[in-house]
N, C-alpha and C positions, 0 to 999 in steps of 0.2 A: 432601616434597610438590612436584608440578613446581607451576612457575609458572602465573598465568594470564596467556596472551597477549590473550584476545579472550576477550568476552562470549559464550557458548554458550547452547542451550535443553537444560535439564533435566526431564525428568519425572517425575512422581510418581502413584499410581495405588493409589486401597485404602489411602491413609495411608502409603504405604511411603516409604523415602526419594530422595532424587530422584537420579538416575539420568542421566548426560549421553546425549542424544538422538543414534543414530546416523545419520549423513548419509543413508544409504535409507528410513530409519526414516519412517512418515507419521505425523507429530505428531498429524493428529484421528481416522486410522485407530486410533491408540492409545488412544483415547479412546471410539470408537461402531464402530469394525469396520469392515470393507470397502464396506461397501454405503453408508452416511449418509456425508454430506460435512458434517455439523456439528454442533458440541457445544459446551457449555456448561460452560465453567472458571472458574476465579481461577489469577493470576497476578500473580509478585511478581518483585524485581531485587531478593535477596541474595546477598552475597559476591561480588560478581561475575558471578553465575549467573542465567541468569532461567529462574526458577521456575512451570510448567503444571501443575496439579494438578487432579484431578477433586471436590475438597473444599471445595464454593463459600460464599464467602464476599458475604453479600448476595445480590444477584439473580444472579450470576454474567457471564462476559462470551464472548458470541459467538466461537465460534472454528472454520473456514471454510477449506474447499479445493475448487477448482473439480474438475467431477466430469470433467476430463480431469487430475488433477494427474499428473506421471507418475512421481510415487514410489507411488501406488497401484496403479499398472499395472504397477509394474517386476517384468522375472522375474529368479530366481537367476541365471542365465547373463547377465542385462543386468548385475545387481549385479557379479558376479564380474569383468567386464569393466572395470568402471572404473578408474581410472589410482587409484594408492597413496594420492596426495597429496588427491585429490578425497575416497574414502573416507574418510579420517584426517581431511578439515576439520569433522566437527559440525554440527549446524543451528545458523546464522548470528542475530543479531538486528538487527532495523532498526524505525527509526520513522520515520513521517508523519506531518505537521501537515495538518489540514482545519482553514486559518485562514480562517475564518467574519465577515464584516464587517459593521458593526454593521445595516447594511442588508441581511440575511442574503443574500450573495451569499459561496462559494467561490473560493479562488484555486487553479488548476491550473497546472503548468509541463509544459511540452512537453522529454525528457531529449535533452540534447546527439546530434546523429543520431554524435559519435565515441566516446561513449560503449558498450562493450562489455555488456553486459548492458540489455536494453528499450530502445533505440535509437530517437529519432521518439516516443515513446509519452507519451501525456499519464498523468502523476499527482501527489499533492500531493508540496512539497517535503519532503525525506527523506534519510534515510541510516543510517549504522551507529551503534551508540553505544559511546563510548567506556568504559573501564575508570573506575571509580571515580563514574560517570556516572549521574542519574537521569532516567527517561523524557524527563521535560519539559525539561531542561536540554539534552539530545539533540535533542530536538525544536525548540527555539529556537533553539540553537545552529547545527542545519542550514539550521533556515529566513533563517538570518543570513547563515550562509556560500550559500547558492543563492542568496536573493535581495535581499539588504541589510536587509532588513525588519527590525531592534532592535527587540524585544520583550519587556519585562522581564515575569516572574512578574505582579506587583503591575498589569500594566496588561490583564492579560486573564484571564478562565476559563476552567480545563482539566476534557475528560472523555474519559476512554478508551472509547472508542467499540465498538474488537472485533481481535480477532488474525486476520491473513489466512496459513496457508502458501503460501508462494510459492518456486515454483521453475522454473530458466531452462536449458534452453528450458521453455517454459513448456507443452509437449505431448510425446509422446516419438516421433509420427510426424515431427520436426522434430530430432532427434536425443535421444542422453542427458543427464540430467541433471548440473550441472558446478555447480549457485549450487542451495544451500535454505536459505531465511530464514522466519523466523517475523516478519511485519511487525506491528507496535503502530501503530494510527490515532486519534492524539488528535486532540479536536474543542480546537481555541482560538478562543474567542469576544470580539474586538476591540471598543471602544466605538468606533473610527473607521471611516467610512464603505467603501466600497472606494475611491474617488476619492480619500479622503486616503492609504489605504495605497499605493494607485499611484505615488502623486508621489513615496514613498519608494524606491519598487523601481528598484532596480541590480543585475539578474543576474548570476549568474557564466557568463560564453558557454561555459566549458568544462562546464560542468554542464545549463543551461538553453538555448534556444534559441526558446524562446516561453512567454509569460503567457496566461494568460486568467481572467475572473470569468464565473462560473455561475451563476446563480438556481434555482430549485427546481423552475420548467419546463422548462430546458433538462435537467435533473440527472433527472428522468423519462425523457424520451425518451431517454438518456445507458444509463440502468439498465434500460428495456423490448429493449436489443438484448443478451441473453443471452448471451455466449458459450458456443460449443458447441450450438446450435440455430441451425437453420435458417428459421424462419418469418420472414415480411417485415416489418421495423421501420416501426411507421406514426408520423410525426412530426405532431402536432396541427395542423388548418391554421391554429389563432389561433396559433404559437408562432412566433416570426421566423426564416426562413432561414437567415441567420449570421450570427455571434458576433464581439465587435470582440479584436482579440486583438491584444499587444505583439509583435515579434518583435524576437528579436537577435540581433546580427549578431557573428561572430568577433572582432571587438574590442569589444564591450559597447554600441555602439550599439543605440538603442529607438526603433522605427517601427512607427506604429500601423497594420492594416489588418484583413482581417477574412475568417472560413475560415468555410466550410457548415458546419451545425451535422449535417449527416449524416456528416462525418465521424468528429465525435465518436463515433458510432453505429455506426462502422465495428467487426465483432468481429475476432478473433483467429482468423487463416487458421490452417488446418490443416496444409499444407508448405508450403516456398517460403521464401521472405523475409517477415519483420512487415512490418506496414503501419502507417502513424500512425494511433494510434487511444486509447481510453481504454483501462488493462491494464485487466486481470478483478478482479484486487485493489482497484485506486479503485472499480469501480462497488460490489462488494460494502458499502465504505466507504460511499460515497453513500448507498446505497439505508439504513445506519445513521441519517446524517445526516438524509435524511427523514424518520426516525420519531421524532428528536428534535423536528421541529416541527410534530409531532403534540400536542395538550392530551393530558396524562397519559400519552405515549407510554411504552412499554419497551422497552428493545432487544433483550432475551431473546427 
């Protein structure tokens, strides 16, 4: 049997057994067909593998691809064209922490603009996980290594929120597709304020290159700018114009000032170069996150 080098997404469908996901492959097209962009699974990390299944367990968990993904639009001849190595890689797995402070405000990180994949782009801190690795220990792990924040198990609660497919570029009028992950968005819920979790925070500048905490008005007007639609984002006139945010500097220096909250709002250009903005991924996450503080909310 070869080895396992990296954690892959496997499928499973009808009870059948699960199946390693081909890199074209659309994880939730697999699931509801071409038309619907989402569906509702259970998902597990055995052997190594993390396991999608359409055999839900409980209320089951949100699972989401923005209706440009461009493994759904991809044709045979795009497929064919792909370079060996891209093909051959699998759908990838990563997770994100929406650490949650006790004063329910979110922490977002702005990704290192020298970073190769989502460049400039605000989302929670995140990464791959390793072999032998579970969610949460992924997810704490990352959120240590981005942004100093130690976080043991025993000092906060975990809930998996919902699976985003993500893949970069992240349209295919922007070219072909080279990265497809299936992202895991756990919600951790801190008994410390966000002002005590700040005074922890020590970015890694090669990762991180700005902080910010959100509250649940900003995090609205954040998820009312669509990507992939064009109507006009209207930002509430009580909501404040902008956000105090960390920034840091190529050697880990932290200076406070503070960006338009319409930035946040900015969506995902169609060609060209990204622009700094929230990806499509965090909002889909957020708009999760609001419905947790909802009384008797569900996220199904």
């Amino acid at each position: 049997m070869e080895k396992v080098r990296k954690i892959l997404v496997h499928l499973s469908k009808d009870k059948a057994a699960p199946q390693c996901a081909r890199f074209v492959q659309s994880i939730t097209g697999h699931f509801v067909g071409d038309v619907k962009d989402k569906a509702i699974v259970s998902c597990s990390l055995e052997d190594n593998r993390f396991i999608v299944c359409d055999q839900l367990c409980g209320a089951g968990i949100p699972l989401k691809r923005a209706s440009f993904c461009p493994i759904k639009y991809l044709s045979h001849s795009d497929a064919a064209s792909l370079a060996p190595d891209t093909l051959a890689r699998g759908v990838d797995v990563g997770v994100a922490v929406l650490l949650q402070s006790a004063n329910q405000k979110l922490l977002l990180t702005r990704r290192s603009s020298s970073l190769r994949i989502f460049p400039n782009v605000w989302v929670p801190p995140g990464g791959h996980v390793e072999l032998d690795e579970k969610l949460l220990d992924a997810g704490l792990r990352e959120l240590k290594e981005e942004t100093g924040l130690r976080l043991r198990p025993d000092e906060i609660s975990s809930q998996l929120l919902g699976l985003w497919e993500s893949v970069y570029p992240p349209m295919l009028s922007r070219g072909l597709p080279h990265r497809h992950h299936i992202v895991t968005y756990i919600l951790l819920k801190s008994s410390q304020s966000h002002l005590q979790l700040q005074a922890s925070l020590r970015p890694d500048p090669a990762e991180v290159s700005g902080c910010v905490w959100v509250d649940a008005g900003v995090v609205k007007a954040v998820v009312s700018a669509v990507d992939g639609e064009e109507d006009s984002v209207q930002i509430p006139d009580d909501l404040r114009r902008t956000a105090s945010v960390t920034e840091v500097s190529p050697n880990g220096d932290l200076k406070e000032t503070s960006l338009p909250i319409s930035l946040f709002c900015n969506r995902a250009p169609d060609h060209g170069e990204d622009i700094e903005r929230v990806s499509t991924g965090t909002k889909f996450a957020l708009e999760l996150w609001l419905k947790t503080l909802e009384p008797h909310a569900e996220l199904g």
